[in-house]
C-alpha positions in Angstrom: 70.5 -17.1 2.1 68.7 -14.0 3.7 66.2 -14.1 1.3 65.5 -18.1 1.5 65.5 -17.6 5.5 62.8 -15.0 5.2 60.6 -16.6 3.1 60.6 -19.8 5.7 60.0 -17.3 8.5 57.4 -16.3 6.6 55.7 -19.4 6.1 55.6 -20.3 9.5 53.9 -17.8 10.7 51.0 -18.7 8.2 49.7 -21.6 10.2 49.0 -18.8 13.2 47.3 -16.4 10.4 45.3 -19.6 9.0 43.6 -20.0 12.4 42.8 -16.6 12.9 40.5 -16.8 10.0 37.9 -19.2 11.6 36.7 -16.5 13.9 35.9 -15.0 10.3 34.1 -17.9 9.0 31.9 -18.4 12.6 31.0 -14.7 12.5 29.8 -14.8 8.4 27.9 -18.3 9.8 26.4 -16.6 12.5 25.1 -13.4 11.1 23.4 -15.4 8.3 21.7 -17.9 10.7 20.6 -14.6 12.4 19.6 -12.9 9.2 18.1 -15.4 7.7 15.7 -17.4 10.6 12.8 -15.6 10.1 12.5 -16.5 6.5 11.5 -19.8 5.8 10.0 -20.9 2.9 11.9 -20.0 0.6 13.0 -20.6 -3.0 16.9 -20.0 -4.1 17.2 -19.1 -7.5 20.3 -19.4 -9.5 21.7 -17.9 -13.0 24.3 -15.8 -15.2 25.2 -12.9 -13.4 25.9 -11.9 -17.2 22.2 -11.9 -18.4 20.9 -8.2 -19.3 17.3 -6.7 -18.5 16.1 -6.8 -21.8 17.1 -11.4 -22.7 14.3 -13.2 -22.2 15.4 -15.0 -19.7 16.0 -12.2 -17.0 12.7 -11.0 -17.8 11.2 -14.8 -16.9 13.2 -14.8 -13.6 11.2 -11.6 -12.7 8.2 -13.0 -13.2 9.1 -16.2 -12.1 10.3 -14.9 -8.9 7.2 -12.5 -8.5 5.0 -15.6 -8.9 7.0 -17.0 -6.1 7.1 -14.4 -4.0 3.1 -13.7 -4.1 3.0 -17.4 -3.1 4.6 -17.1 0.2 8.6 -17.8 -0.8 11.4 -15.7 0.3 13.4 -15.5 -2.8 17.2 -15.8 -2.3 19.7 -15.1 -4.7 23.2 -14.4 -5.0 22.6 -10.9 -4.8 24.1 -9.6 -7.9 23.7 -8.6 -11.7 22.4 -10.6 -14.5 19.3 -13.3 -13.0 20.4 -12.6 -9.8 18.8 -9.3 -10.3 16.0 -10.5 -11.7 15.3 -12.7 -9.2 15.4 -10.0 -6.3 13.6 -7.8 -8.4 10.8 -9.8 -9.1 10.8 -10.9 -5.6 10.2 -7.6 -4.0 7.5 -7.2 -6.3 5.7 -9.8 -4.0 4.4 -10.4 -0.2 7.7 -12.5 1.1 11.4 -10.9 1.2 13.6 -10.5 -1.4 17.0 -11.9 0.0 20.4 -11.5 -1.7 23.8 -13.9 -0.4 26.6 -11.4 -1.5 29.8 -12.6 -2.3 33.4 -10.6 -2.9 34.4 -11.2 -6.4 37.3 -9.6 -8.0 35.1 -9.1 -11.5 31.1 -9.7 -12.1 29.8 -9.2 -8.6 28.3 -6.2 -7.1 25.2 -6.1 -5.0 21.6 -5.4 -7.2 19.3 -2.7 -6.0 16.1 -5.1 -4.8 17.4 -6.6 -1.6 15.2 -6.7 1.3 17.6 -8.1 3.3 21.6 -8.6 2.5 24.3 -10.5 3.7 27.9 -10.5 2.3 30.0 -13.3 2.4 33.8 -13.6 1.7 33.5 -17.5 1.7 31.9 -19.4 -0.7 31.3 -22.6 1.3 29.6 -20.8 4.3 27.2 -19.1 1.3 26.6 -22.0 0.3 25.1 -23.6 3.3 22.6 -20.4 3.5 21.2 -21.1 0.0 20.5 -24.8 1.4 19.6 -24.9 4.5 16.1 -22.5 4.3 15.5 -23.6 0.6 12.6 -25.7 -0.1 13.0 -25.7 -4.0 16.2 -25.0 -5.9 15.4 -23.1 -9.2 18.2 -22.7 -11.4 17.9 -20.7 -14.8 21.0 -20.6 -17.4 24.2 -19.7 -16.2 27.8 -20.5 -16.3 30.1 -21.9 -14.0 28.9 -20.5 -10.4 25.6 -21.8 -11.4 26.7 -25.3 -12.6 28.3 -25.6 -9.6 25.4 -24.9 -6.8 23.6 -26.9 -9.0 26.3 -29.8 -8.7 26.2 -28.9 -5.0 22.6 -29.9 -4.0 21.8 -32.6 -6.1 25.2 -34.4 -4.3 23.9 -33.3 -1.0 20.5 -34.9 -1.9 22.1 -38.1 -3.9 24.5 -38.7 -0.5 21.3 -38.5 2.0 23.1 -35.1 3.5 20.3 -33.1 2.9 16.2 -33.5 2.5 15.1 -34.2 -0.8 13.4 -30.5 -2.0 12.4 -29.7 -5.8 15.6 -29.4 -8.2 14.2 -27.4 -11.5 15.7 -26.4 -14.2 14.5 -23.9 -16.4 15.2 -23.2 -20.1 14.6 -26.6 -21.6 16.9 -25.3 -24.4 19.7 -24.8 -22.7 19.2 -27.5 -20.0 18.9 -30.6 -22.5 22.2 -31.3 -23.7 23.3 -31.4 -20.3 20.7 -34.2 -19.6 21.4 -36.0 -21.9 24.9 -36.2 -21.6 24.1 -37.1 -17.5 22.0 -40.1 -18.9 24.4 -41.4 -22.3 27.4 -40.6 -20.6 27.4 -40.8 -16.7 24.2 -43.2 -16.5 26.5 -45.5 -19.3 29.4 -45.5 -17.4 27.5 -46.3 -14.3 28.8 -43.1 -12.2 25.1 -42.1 -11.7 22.2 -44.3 -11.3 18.3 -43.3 -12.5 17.4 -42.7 -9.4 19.8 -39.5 -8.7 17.7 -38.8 -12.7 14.7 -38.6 -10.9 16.0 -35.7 -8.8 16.0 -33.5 -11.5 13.1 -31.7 -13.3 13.3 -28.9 -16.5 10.2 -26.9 -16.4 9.8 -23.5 -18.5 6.4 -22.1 -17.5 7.0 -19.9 -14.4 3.3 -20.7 -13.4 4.0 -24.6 -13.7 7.2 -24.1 -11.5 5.4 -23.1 -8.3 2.4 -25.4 -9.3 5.8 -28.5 -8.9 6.6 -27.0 -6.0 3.3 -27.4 -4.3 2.9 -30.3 -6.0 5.9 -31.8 -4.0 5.0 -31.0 -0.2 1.1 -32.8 -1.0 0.2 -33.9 2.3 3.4 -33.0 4.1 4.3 -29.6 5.5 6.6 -27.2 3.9 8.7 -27.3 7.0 11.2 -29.9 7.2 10.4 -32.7 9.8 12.4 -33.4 12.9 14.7 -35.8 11.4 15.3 -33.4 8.4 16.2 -30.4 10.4 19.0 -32.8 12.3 19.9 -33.4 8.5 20.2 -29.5 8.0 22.2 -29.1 11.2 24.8 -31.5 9.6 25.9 -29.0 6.3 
């Protein structure tokens, strides 16, 4: 009986610990607004924190992110191994900062070596509204399922109208294509997507022709979002 009275007694003190933990959240919120103001544009760049140096495709992330960098874009990654690396690497290597989103991670995450400037975050949700919210391209490179998933993340927030409409590429036609295609025989069949959200969507591989699309987007419109997008932004 003891033991069964305890373990209530402990769960009602939870509630009081529970709400403690929003002063956490608001502070992580508020030093990466701080952080992160001065920024803008930038690029976020996604991929398997379990790529080495030598794979191909680490060594296209630094050059992609160089290319990037030398164009004007702040490059922000998740700050650890694998691409992440590469993309902070090859972003330093450039005029515009090299910008890393930490996360605590019981396995795969510790913070690369080519970070201008670093934030760490114990919440994934309030990371997530940093890679958005200064982003004006989302480049995402193989990677499992952390990538799929801010992938996922910013096509919904485009689809729903929740965010402005930026440059989605993916990069690696390879390893990109089967996932298309089962978007467009499967979900496009069944009617739980529509052409449209498609059309959000590009694979590029040539680092050079991924900056050219990103230019190629803001023709005749600034890189900065508009009035009515930066409401949008304010609504993450």
């Amino acid at each position: 009986m003891d033991k069964k009275n305890s373990k209530i007694e402990s769960m009602s003190q939870r509630p009081a610990h529970e709400s403690w933990r929003v002063f956490q959240i608001m502070a992580e919120f508020v030093g990466g607004f701080e952080k992160l103001q001065s920024i803008q544009p930038a690029v976020s760049i996604f991929g398997s924190a379990r790529t080495p140096e030598m794979h191909p495709w680490y060594e296209k992330t630094v050059t992609l992110s160089r290319l990037c960098s030398e164009a004007g874009f702040a490059v922000v990654s998740g700050g650890g191994p694998g691409i992440m690396e590469a993309a902070n690497r090859g972003g330093k290597m450039g005029k515009a900062p090299s910008v890393g989103l930490n996360i605590s991670l019981p396995q795969e995450q510790f913070s690369n070596h080519y970070q201008d400037i670093s934030l760490d975050f114990t919440h994934f949700f309030a990371r997530k509204v940093m890679f958005v919210k200064h982003a004006v391209a989302y480049i995402v490179m193989p990677g499992g399922f952390g990538t799929l998933d801010e992938f996922a993340e910013i096509v919904t927030l485009i689809q729903t109208g929740k965010s402005r409409r930026i440059p989605i590429i993916l990069v690696e036609r390879d390893f990109w294509t089967g996932l298309i295609d089962w978007f467009e025989k499967t979900m496009l069949h069944h009617g739980t997507i529509s052409e449209n959200d498609l059309d959000l969507i590009q694979i590029i591989d040539d680092p050079e022709e991924v900056v050219e699309a990103i230019f190629k987007h803001y023709e005749g419109r600034s890189l900065e979002p508009s009035e009515a997008e930066k409401d949008l932004l304010m609504e993450l």
